[in-house]
DRENDO-1510 file (C-alpha; in Angstrom, 1 decimal, always signed):
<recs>
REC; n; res; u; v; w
REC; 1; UNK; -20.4; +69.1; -154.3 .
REC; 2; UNK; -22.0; +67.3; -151.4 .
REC; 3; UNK; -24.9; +69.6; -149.5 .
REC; 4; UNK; -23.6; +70.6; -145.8 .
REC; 5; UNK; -25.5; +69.7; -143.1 .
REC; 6; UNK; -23.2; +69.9; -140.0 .
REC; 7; UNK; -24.4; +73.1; -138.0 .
REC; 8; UNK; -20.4; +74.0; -138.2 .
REC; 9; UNK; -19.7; +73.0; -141.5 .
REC; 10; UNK; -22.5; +75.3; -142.5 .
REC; 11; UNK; -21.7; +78.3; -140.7 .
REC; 12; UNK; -17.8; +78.1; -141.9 .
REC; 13; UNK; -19.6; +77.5; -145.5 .
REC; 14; UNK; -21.6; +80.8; -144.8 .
REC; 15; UNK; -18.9; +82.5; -143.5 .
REC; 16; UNK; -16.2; +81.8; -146.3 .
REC; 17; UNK; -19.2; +82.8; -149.0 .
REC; 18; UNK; -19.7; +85.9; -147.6 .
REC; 19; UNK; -16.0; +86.9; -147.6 .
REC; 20; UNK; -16.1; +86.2; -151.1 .
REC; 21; UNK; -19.0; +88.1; -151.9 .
REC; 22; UNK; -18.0; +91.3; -149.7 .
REC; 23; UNK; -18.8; +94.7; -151.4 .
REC; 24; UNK; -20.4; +92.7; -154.0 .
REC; 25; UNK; -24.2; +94.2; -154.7 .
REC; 26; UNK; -26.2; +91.0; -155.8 .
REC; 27; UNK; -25.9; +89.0; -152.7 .
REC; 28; UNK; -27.7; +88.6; -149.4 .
REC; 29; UNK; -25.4; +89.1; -146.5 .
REC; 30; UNK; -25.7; +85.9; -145.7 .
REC; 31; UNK; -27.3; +82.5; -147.0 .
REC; 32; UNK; -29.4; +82.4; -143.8 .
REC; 33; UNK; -31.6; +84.5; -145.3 .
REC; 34; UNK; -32.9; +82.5; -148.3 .
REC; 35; UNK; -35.9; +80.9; -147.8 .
REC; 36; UNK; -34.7; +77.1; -146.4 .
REC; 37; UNK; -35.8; +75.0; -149.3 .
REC; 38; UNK; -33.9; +77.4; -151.9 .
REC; 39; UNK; -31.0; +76.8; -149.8 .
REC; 40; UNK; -29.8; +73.2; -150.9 .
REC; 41; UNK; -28.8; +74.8; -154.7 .
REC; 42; UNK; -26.5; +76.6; -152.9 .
REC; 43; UNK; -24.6; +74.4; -150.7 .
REC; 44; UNK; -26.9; +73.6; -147.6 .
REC; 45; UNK; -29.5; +71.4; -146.8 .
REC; 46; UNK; -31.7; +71.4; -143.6 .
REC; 47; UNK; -32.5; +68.0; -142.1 .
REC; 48; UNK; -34.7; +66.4; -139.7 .
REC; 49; UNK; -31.0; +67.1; -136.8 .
REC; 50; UNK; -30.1; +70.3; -138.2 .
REC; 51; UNK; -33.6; +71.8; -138.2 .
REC; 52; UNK; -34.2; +73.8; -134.7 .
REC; 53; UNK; -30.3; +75.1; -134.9 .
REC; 54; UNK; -31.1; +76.4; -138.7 .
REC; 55; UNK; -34.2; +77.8; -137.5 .
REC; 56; UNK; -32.5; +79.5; -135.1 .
REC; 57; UNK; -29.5; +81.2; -137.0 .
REC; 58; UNK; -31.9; +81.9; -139.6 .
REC; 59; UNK; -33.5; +84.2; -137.4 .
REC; 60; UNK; -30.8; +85.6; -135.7 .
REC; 61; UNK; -29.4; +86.2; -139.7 .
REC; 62; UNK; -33.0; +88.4; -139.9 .
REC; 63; UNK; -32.5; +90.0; -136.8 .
REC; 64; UNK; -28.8; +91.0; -137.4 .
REC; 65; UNK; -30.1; +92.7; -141.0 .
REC; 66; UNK; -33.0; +94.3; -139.8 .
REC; 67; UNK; -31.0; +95.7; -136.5 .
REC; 68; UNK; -28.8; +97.6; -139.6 .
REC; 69; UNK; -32.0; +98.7; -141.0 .
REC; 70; UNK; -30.3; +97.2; -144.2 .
REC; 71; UNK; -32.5; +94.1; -144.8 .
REC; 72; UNK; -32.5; +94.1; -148.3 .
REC; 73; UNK; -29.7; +93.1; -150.6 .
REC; 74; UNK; -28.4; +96.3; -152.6 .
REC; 75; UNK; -29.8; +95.0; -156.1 .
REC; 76; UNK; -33.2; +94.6; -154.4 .
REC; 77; UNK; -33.3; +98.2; -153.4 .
REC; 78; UNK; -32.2; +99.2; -156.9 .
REC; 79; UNK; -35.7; +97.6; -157.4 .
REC; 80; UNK; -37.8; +98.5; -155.3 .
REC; 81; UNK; -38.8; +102.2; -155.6 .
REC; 82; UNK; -40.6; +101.6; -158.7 .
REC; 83; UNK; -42.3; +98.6; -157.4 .
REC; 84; UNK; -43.1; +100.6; -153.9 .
REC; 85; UNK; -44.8; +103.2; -156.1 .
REC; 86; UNK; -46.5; +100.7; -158.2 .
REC; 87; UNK; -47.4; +97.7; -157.0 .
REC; 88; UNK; -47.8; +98.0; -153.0 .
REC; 89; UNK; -49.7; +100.7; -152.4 .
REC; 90; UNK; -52.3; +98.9; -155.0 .
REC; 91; UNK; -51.9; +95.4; -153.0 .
REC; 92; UNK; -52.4; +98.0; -149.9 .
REC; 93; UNK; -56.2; +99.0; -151.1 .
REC; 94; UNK; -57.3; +95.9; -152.3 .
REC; 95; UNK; -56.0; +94.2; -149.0 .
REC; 96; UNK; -57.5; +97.4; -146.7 .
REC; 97; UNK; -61.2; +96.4; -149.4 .
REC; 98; UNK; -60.7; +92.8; -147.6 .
REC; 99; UNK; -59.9; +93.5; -144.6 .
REC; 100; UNK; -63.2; +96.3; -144.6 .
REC; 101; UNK; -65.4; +93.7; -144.9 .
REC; 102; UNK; -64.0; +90.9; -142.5 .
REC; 103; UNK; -64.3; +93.6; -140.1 .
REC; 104; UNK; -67.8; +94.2; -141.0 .
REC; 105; UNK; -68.4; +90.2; -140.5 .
REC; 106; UNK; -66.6; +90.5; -137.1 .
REC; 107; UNK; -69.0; +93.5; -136.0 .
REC; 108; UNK; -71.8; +92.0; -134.2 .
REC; 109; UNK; -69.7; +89.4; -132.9 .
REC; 110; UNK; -66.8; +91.4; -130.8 .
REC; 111; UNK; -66.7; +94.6; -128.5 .
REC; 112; UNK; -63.6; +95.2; -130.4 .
REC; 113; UNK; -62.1; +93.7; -133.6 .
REC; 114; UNK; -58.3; +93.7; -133.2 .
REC; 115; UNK; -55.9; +93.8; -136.6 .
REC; 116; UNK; -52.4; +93.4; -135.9 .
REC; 117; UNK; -50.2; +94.6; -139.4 .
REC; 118; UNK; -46.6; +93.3; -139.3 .
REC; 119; UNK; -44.7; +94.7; -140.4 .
REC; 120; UNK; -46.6; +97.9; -140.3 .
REC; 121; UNK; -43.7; +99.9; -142.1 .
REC; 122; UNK; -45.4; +103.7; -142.6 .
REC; 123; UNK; -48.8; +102.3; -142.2 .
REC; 124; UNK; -48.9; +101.8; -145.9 .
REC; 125; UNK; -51.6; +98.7; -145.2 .
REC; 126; UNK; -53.1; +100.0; -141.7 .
REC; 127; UNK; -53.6; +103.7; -143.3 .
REC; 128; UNK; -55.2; +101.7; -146.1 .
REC; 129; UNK; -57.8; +99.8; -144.1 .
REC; 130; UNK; -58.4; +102.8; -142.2 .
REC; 131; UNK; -59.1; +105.0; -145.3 .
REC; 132; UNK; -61.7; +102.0; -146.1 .
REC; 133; UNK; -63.8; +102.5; -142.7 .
REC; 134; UNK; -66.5; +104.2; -141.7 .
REC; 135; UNK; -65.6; +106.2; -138.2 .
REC; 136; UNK; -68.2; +103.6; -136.1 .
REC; 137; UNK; -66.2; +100.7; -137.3 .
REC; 138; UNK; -62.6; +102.8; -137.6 .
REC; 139; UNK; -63.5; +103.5; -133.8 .
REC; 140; UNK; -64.0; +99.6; -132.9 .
REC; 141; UNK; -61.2; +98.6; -134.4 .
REC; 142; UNK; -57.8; +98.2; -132.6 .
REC; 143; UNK; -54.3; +98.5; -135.0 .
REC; 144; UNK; -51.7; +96.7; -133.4 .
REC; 145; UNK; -48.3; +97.7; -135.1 .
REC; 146; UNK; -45.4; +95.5; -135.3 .
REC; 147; UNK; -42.2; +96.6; -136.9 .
REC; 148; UNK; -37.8; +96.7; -136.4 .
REC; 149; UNK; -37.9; +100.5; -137.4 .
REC; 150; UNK; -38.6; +103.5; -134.8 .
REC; 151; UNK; -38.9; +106.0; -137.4 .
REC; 152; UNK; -41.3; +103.5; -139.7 .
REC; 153; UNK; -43.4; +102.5; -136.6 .
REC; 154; UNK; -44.0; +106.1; -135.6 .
REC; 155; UNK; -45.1; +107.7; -138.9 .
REC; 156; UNK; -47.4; +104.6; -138.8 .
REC; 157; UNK; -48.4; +105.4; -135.5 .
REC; 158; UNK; -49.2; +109.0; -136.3 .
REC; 159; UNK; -50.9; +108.4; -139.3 .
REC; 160; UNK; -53.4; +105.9; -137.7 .
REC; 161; UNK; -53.7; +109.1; -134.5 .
REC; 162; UNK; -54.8; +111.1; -137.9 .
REC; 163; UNK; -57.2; +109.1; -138.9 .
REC; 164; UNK; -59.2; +108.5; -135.5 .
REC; 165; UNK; -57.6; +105.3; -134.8 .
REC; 166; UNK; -56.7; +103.6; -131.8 .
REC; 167; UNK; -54.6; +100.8; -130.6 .
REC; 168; UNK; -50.7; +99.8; -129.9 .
REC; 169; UNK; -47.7; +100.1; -131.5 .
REC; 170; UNK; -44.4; +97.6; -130.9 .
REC; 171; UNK; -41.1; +97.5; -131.9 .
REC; 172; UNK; -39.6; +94.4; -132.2 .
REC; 173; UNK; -39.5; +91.8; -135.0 .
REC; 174; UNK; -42.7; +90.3; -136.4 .
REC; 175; UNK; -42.0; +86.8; -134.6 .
REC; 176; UNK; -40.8; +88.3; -131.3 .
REC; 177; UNK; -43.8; +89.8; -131.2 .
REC; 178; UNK; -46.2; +87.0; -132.0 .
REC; 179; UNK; -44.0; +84.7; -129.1 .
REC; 180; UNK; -45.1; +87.3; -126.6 .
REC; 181; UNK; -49.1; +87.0; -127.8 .
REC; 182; UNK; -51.3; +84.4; -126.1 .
REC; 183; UNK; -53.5; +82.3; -128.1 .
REC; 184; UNK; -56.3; +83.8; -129.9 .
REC; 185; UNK; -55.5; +87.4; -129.8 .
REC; 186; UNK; -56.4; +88.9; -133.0 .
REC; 187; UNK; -59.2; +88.5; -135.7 .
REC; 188; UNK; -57.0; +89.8; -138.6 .
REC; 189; UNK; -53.3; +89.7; -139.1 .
REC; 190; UNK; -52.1; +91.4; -142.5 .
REC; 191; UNK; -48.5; +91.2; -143.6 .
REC; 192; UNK; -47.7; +93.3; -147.3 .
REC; 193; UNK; -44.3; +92.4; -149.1 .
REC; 194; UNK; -42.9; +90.5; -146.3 .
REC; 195; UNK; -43.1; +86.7; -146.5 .
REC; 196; UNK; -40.7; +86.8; -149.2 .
REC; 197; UNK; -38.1; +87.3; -146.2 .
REC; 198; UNK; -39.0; +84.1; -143.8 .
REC; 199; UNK; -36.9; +81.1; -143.8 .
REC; 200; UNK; -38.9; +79.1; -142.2 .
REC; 201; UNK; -42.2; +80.0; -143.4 .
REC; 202; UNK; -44.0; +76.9; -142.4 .
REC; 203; UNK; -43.4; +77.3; -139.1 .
REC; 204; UNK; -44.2; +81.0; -139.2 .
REC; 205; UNK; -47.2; +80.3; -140.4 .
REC; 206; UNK; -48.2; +78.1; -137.4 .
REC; 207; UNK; -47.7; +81.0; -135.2 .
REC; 208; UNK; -49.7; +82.6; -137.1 .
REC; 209; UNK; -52.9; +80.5; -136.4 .
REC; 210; UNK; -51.8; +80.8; -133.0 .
REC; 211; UNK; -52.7; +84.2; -132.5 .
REC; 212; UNK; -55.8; +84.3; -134.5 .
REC; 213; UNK; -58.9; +83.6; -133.1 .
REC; 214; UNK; -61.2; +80.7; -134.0 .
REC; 215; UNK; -62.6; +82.4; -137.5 .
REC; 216; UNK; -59.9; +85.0; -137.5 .
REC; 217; UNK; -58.3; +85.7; -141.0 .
REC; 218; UNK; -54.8; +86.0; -142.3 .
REC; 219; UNK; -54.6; +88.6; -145.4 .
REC; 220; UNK; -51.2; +89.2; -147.3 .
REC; 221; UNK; -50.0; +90.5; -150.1 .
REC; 222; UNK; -46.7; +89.6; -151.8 .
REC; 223; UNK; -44.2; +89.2; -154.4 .
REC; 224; UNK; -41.8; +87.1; -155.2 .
REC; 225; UNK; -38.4; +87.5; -158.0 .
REC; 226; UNK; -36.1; +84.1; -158.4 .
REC; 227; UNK; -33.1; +86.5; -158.2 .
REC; 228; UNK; -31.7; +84.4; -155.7 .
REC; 229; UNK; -33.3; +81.4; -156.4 .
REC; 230; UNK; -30.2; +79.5; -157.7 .
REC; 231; UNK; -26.4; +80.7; -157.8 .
REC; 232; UNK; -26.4; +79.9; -161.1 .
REC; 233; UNK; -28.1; +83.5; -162.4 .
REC; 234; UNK; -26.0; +85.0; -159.5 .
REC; 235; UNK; -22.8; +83.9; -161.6 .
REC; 236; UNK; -24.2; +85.2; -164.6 .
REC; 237; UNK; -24.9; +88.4; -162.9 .
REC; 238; UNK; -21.2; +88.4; -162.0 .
REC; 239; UNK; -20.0; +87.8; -165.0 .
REC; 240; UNK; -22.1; +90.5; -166.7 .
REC; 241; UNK; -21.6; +93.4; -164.0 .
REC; 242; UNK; -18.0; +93.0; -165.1 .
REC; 243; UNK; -16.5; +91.1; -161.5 .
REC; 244; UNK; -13.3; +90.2; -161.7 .
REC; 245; UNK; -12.1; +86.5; -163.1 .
REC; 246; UNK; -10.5; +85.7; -159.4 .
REC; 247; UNK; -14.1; +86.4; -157.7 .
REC; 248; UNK; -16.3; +84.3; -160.1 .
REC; 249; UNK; -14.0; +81.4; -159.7 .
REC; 250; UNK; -13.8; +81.8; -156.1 .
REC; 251; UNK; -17.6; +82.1; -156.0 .
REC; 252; UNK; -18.2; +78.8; -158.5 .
REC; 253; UNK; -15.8; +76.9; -156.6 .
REC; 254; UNK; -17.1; +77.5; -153.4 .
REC; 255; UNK; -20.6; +76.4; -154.7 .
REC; 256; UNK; -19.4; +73.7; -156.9 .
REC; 257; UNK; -21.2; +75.3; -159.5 .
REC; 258; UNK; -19.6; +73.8; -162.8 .
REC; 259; UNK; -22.8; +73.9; -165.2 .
REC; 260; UNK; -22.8; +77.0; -167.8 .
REC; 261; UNK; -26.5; +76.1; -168.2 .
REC; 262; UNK; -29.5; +77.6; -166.1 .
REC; 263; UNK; -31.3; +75.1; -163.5 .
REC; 264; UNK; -34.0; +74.3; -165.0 .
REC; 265; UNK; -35.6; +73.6; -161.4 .
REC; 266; UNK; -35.3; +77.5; -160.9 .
REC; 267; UNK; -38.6; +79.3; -163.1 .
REC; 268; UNK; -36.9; +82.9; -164.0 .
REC; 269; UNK; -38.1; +84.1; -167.2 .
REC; 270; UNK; -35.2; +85.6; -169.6 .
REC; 271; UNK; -37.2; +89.2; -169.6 .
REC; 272; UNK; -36.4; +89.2; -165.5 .
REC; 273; UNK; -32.8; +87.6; -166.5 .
REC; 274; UNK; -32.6; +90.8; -168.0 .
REC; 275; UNK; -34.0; +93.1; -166.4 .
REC; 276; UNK; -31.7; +92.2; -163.2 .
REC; 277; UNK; -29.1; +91.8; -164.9 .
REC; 278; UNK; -28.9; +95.4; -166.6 .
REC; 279; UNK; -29.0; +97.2; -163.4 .
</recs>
């Protein structure tokens, strides 16, 4: 089936998939939410025209999700409170170990050394860069917290208070945020679990380098599963979680999806395959 790439036909493309999909718990909400190169295997491709209007419904796709404080797909979720327990709060220390000694490179250089954490979530990262300080560096340094969620942004807040720590906090969305910053604002940005979720990443990126100063570092920590890499595992997944006949045709219709084979452009290991789809 032919890629679309007229701003209409893709939105009635998005629209029709997500009425097929509805209840269903292995889907994003909508396909503006897949990162924009994974979005060709399923039915869209952005061009040099469509560009700036894909951008933009991509973000307004993020915004609508994270507004329901549902930005996750269900199956995701399932996933995650293992991997929260596990896995993050490990990339947390070794990130606030990093971010310690930037800091420590900044401190003859600035007053103040401003860190800006989006999305700051609990202050899972912050309250591990914190914990890292001394109180003479915790005190020159400035937390800037960026996040959707009132409750998440205010136990961050708090937390920080607790541990003798000053600075802002903001509730909007990450790249709100950084199109209200002027140039060269901060000398670290962290980000934990999160780039996963851009579209557009190059672009995001670019902002980015924006806000830093000249010398200022960007420190992440991430993960990445090619759950919805291709539709191709999302029809097996179908299949397996017992959907009904009329759905899975709909569903490999709308995508043209005719192969019983995996992409082999899509690098999911059969032990993830698994793993997904016995959830």
């Amino acid at each position: 089936m032919e890629p679309k790439r007229a701003i209409e036909d893709v939105i009635e493309f998005d629209e029709k998939m997500k009425k097929i999909t509805d209840g269903l718990i292995i889907i994003p909400g909508s396909l503006f939410l897949l990162p924009h190169d994974i979005m060709q295997r399923w039915g869209i491709e952005v061009t040099d025209e469509n560009r700036t209007e894909m951008m933009r419904l991509c973000e307004e796709a993020r915004i609508t999700e994270m507004s329901k404080g549902n930005a996750f797909p269900l199956l995701e979720r399932f996933a995650r409170p293992p991997m929260r327990e596990w896995i993050e709060p490990r990339m947390a220390r070794y990130m606030g170990d990093i971010v310690k000694e930037l800091a420590l490179s900044f401190d003859e250089m600035y007053e103040e050394i401003h860190i800006c954490d989006m999305p700051s979530r609990d202050g899972l990262t912050s309250g591990s860069i914190a914990l890292q300080m001394d109180e003479r560096l915790l005190k020159k340094s400035k937390f800037h917290l960026v996040d959707t969620s009132n409750e998440s942004l205010n136990e961050a807040s708090e937390n920080m208070k607790r541990r003798g720590a000053g600075g802002s906090a903001n509730l909007m969305l990450d790249s709100l945020f950084m199109k209200q910053q002027a140039e060269s604002s901060f000398d670290i940005i962290v980000s934990l679990s999160h780039l996963h979720h851009i579209s557009f990443l190059h672009e995001y990126l670019l902002e980015v380098h924006r806000i830093l100063r000249d010398g200022g570092v960007f420190v992440m920590g991430d993960r990445h599963s090619a759950m919805f890499d291709s539709p191709f595992h999302t029809a097996d997944l179908l299949e397996r979680m017992g959907a009904e006949d009329k759905t899975i045709r709909a569903f490999r219709k709308h995508i043209g999806l005719r192969r019983v084979e995996p992409d082999p452009h899509v690098r999911i290991t059969e032990e993830e395959q698994n793993a997904i789809g016995n959830h």
